[in-house]
MARGU-294193 format. One record per residue (C-alpha): residue number from 1; x, y, z. Coordinates in steps of 0.2 Angstrom, whole numbers, plus 2048, in hexadecimal, padded with zeros to 3 digits. Example, Ala and Ser with C-alpha at 12.3 -4.5 7.8 and 13.67 -1.06 7.14 Angstrom:
REM residues 2
[1, [83E, 7EA, 827]]
[2, [844, 7FB, 824]]
REM end
This chain:
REM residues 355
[1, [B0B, 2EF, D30]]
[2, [B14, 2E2, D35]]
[3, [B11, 2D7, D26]]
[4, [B16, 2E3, D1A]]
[5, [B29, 2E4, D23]]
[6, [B27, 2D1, D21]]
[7, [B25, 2D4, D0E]]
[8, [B34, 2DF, D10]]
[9, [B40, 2D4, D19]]
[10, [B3C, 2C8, D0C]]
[11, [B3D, 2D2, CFE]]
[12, [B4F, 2D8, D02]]
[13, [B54, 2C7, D06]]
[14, [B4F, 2C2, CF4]]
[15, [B59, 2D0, CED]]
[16, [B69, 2CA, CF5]]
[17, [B66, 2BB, CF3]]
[18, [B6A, 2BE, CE1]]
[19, [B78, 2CA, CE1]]
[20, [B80, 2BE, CEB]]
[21, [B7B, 2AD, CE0]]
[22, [B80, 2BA, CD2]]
[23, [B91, 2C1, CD9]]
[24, [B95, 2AC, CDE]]
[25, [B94, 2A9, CCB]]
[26, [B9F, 2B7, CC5]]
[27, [BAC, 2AF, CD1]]
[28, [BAB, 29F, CCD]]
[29, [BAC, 2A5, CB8]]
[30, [BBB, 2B0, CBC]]
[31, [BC4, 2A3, CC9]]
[32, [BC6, 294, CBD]]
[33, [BBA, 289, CC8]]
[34, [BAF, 289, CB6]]
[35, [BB7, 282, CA9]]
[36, [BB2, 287, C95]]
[37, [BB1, 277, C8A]]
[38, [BAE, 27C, C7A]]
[39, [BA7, 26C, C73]]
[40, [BA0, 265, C81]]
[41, [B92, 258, C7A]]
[42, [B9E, 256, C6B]]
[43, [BAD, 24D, C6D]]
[44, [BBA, 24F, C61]]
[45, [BAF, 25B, C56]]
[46, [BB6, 26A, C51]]
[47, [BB5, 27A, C5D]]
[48, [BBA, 28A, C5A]]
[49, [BBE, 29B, C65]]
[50, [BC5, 2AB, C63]]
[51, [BD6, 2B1, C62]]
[52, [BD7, 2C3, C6E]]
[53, [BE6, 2CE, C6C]]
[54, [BE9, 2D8, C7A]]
[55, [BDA, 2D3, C84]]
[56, [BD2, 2E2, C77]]
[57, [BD3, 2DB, C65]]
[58, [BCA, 2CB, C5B]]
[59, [BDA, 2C7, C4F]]
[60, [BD5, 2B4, C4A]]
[61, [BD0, 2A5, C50]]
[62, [BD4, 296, C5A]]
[63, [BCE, 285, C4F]]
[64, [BCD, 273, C5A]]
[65, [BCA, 264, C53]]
[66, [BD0, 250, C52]]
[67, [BD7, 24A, C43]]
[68, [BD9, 239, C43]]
[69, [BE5, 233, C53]]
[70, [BEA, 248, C53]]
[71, [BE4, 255, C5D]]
[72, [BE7, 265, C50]]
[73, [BE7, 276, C58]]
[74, [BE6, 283, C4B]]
[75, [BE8, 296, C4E]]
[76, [BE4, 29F, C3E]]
[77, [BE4, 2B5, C3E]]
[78, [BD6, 2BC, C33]]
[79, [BD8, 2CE, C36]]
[80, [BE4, 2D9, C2A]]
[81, [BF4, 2DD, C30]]
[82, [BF8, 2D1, C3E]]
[83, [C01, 2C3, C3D]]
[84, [C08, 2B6, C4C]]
[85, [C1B, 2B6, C51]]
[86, [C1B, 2A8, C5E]]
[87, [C0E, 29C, C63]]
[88, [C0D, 293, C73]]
[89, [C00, 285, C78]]
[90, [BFF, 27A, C86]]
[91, [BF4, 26A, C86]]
[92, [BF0, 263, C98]]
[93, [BE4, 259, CA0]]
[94, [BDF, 265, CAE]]
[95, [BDF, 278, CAF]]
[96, [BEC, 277, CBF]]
[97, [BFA, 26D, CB4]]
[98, [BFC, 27D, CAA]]
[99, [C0E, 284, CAC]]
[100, [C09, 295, CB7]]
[101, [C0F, 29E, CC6]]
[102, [C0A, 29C, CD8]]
[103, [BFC, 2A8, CD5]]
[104, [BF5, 29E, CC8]]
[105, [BFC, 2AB, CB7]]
[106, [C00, 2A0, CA9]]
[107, [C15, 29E, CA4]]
[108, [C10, 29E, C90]]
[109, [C25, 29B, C8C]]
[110, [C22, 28B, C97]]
[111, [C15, 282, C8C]]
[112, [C1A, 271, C85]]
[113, [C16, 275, C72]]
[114, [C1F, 287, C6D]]
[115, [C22, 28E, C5A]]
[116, [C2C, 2A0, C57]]
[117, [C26, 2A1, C45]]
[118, [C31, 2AC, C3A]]
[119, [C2B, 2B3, C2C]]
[120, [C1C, 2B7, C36]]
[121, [C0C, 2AA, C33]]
[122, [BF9, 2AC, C32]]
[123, [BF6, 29E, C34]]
[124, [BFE, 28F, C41]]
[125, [BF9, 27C, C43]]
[126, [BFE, 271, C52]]
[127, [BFC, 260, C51]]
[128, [BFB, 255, C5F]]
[129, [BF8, 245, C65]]
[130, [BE8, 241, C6E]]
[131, [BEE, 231, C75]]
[132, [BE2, 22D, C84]]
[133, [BDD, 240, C84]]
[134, [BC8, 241, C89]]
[135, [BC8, 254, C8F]]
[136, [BD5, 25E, C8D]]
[137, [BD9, 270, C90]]
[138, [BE2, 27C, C85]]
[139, [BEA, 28A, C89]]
[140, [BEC, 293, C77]]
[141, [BF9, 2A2, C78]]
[142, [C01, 2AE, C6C]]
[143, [C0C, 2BD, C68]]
[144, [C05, 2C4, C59]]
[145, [C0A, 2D2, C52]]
[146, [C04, 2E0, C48]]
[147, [C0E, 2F0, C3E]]
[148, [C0C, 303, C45]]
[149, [C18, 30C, C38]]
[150, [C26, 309, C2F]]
[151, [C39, 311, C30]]
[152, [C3F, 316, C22]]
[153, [C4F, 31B, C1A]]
[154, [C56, 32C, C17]]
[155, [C5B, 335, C07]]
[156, [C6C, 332, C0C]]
[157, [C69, 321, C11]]
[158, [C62, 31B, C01]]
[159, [C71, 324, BF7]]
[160, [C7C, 319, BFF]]
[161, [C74, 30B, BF8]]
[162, [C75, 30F, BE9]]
[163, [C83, 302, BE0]]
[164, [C91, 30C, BD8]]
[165, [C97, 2FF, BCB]]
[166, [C8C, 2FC, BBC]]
[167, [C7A, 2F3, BBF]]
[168, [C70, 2E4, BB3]]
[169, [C60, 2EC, BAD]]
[170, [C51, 2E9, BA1]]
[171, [C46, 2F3, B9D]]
[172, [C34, 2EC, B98]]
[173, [C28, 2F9, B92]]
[174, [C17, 2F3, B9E]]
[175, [C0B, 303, B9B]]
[176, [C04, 302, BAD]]
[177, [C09, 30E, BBB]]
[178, [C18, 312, BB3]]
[179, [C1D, 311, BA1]]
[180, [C2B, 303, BA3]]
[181, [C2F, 2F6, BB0]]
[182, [C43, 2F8, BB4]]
[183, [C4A, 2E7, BB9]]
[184, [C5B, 2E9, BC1]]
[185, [C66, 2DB, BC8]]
[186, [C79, 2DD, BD0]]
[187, [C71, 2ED, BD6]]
[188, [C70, 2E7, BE9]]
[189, [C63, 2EF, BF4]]
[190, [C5D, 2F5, BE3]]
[191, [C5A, 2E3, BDA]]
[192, [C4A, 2E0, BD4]]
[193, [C3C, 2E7, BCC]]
[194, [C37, 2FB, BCA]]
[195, [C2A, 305, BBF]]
[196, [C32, 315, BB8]]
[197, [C30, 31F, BAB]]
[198, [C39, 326, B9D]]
[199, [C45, 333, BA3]]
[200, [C43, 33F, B94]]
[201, [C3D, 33E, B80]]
[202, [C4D, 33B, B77]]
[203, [C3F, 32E, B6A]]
[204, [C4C, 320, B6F]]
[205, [C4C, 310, B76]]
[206, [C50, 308, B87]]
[207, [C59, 2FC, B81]]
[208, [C69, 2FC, B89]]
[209, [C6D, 2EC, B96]]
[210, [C7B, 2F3, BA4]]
[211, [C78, 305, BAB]]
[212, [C7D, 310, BB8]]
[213, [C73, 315, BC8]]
[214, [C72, 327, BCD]]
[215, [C69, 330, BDA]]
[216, [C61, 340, BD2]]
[217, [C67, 349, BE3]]
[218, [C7A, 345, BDD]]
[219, [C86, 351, BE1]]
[220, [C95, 349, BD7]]
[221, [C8D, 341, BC7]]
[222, [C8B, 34B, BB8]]
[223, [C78, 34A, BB8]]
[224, [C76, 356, BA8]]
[225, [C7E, 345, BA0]]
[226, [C71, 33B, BA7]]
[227, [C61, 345, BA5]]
[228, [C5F, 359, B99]]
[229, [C59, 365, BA8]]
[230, [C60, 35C, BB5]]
[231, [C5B, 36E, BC0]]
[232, [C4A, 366, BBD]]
[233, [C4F, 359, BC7]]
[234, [C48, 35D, BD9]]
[235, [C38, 361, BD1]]
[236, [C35, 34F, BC9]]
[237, [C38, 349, BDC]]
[238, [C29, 354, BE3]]
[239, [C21, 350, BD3]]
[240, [C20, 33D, BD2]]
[241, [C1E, 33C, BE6]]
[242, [C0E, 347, BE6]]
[243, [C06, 340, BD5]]
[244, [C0F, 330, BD1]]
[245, [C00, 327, BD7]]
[246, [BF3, 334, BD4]]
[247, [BF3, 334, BC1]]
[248, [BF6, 328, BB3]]
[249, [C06, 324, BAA]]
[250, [C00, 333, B9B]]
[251, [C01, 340, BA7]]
[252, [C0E, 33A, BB2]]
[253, [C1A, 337, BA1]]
[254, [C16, 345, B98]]
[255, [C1A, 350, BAA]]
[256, [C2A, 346, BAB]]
[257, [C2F, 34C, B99]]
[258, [C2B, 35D, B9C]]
[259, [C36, 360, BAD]]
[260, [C44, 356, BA5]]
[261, [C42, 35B, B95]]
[262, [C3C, 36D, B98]]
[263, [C2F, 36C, B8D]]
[264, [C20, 35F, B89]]
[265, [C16, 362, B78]]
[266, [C06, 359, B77]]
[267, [C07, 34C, B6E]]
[268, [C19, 346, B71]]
[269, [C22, 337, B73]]
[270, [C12, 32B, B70]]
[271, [C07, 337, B7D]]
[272, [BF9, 341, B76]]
[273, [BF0, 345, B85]]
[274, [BDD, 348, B86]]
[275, [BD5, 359, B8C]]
[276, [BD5, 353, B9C]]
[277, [BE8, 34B, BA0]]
[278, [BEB, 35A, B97]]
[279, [BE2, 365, BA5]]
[280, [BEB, 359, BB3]]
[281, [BFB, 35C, BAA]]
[282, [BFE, 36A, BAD]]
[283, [BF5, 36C, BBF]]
[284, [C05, 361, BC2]]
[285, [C12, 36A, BBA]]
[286, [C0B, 37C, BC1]]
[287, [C0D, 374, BD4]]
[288, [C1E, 36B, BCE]]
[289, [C26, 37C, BC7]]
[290, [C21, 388, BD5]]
[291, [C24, 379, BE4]]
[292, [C31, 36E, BE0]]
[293, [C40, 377, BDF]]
[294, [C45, 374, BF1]]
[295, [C3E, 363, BF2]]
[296, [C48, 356, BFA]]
[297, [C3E, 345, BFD]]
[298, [C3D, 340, C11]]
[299, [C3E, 32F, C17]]
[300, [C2B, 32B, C13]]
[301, [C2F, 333, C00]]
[302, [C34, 32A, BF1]]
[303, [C44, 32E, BEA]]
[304, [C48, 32E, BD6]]
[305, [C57, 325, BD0]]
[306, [C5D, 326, BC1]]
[307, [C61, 31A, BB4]]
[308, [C70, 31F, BA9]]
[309, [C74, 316, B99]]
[310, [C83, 320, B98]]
[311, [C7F, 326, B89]]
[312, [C6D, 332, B87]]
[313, [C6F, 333, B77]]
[314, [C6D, 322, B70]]
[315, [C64, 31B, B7B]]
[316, [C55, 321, B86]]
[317, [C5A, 324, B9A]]
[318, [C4C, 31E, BA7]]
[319, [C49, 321, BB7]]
[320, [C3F, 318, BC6]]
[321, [C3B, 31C, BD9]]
[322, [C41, 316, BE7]]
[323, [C3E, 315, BF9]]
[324, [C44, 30A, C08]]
[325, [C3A, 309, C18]]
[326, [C3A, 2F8, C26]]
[327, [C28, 2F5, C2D]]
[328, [C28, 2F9, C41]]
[329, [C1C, 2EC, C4B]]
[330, [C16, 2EB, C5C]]
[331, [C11, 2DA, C62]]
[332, [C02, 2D5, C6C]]
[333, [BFD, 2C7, C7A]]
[334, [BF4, 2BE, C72]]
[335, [BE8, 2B0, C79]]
[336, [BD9, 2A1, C72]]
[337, [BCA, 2A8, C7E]]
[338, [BC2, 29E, C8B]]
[339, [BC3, 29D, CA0]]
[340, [BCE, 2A9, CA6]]
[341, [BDD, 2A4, CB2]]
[342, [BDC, 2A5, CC4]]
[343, [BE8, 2B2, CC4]]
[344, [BE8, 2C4, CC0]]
[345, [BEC, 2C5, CAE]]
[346, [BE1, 2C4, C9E]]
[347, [BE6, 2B2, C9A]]
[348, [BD9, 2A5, C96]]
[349, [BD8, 293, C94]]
[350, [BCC, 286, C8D]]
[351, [BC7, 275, C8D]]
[352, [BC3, 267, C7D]]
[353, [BBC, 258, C7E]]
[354, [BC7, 24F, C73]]
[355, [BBC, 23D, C74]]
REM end
């Protein structure tokens, strides 16, 4: 009996013998007492460690190497849709010259090297001399930031955007997505390029240079100028929102023809569509017809502006879309992985053995 209580004794002297080595070298990784060199047995070779957004998230990478008589700290984002606002480094021979509090949390906006990058980068090098640097330790921090939505403009928003004096335009027949590209300039918010189509088949050309912009939601431009049904209007709006990207320009011209024309005979107007745009045509038009006539497009919708010649007899009126919407980010703490800090936050550190 009494040498199997010996066994015992020993046995349970073992086991806590190793939950306690065990628990000793969690602390000392968590405490700072155990420094992470990420090249150690390769001085000034290249080393490489992770870039963690929000203690949650691998966003990019950390690069280290020597160049010459440089030190170059590279962080680089590879993950789609984040990109870095600031970055903050600091460089120091020991882990305790680190700007930080009494309790041993880092002060990032203290760090010696600091870059608040607008535009917003993927990619940021710091280069730095190594001097009489052997090991180093690096303390790699970021905001980066990534977008949760976007805010755009109302129907009345967008309206008043719309320049009242006459607007440069050329019209480029392209045959993609829409049937022309409408280049406008001394439009304001409007410059630049749009795909549109062929606001109705009047067999005429686009050729004129200066035009007027009109919202087809006006309440005070004489739209039946502009367009022949313009009733027909609000129905185009659902229309080219819910199919625009769904079908191809066939289909999408030939439904555009029939709402503002108020009628579509196939072929017409160069568009002889097969059995099945045909089909598709008129699944369109049906769900137009019965849905659009309240149709106002929301913030998130596109709205149709229309391109007025000033004359829809000579020449052949266009149209376009248009929407205006401001991405909305949220940024992110961002750190190079390695040892934690002694204090209570997520923040990490790491060390380089520069030569």
């Amino acid at each position: 009996m009494q040498v199997m209580k010996t066994k015992i004794c020993w046995t349970l002297l073992i086991t806590l013998a190793i939950i306690i080595t065990g628990c000793e070298k969690n602390k000392d990784n968590n405490d700072g007492s155990v420094q992470i060199i990420l090249n150690a047995g390769n001085a000034g070779g290249p080393a490489s460690t992770q870039l963690i957004a929000g203690n949650r998230e691998t966003i990019g990478e950390v690069n280290i190497s020597v160049s010459g008589s440089n030190i170059l700290v590279n962080y680089k984002v590879t993950k789609d849709g984040w990109a870095l606002a600031e970055t903050n480094l600091a460089i120091e021979n020991s882990p305790d010259d680190f700007p930080q509090t009494s309790t041993g949390n880092p002060i990032p906006r203290d760090f010696e090297y600091r870059v608040v990058h607008d535009p917003y980068v993927k990619e940021y090098t710091y280069s730095i001399a190594k001097g009489g640097f052997t090991t180093v330790y690096m303390a790699a921090h970021a905001y980066a930031i990534t977008q949760i939505g976007e805010n755009c403009s109302t129907l009345a928003q967008r309206e008043a955007l719309i320049p009242s004096q006459s607007v440069n335009v050329v019209n480029t027949i392209t045959g993609g997505s829409g049937l022309y590209k409408i280049a406008l300039s001394n439009a304001g918010e409007l410059s630049g390029d749009h795909s549109g189509w062929c606001a109705d088949n009047n067999q005429k050309q686009a050729d004129f240079k200066i035009a007027g912009l009109v919202s087809s939601y006006s309440k005070t431009a004489e739209l039946g100028a502009i367009v022949p049904v313009p009733a027909n209007l609000p129905h185009l709006n659902y229309m080219l929102n819910k199919y625009h990207d769904k079908y191809g320009l066939p289909v999408i011209q030939a439904s555009v023809w029939r709402l503002m024309n108020g009628a579509f005979n196939n072929p017409s107007g160069g568009i002889d569509l097969t059995s099945d745009q045909k089909k598709q045509y008129e699944t369109v038009i049906s769900d137009a017809l019965a849905k659009g006539s309240n149709y106002t497009p929301g913030p998130s919708d596109y709205l149709v502006i229309l391109v007025d010649s000033g004359d829809k007899i000579k020449y052949q009126n266009v149209l376009f879309m248009f929407k205006k919407c401001l991405a909305v980010y949220t940024d992110e703490i961002t750190w190079g992985y390695g040892q934690a800090f002694a204090g209570n936050s997520w923040a990490r550190y790491f060390g380089y053995r520069v030569q």
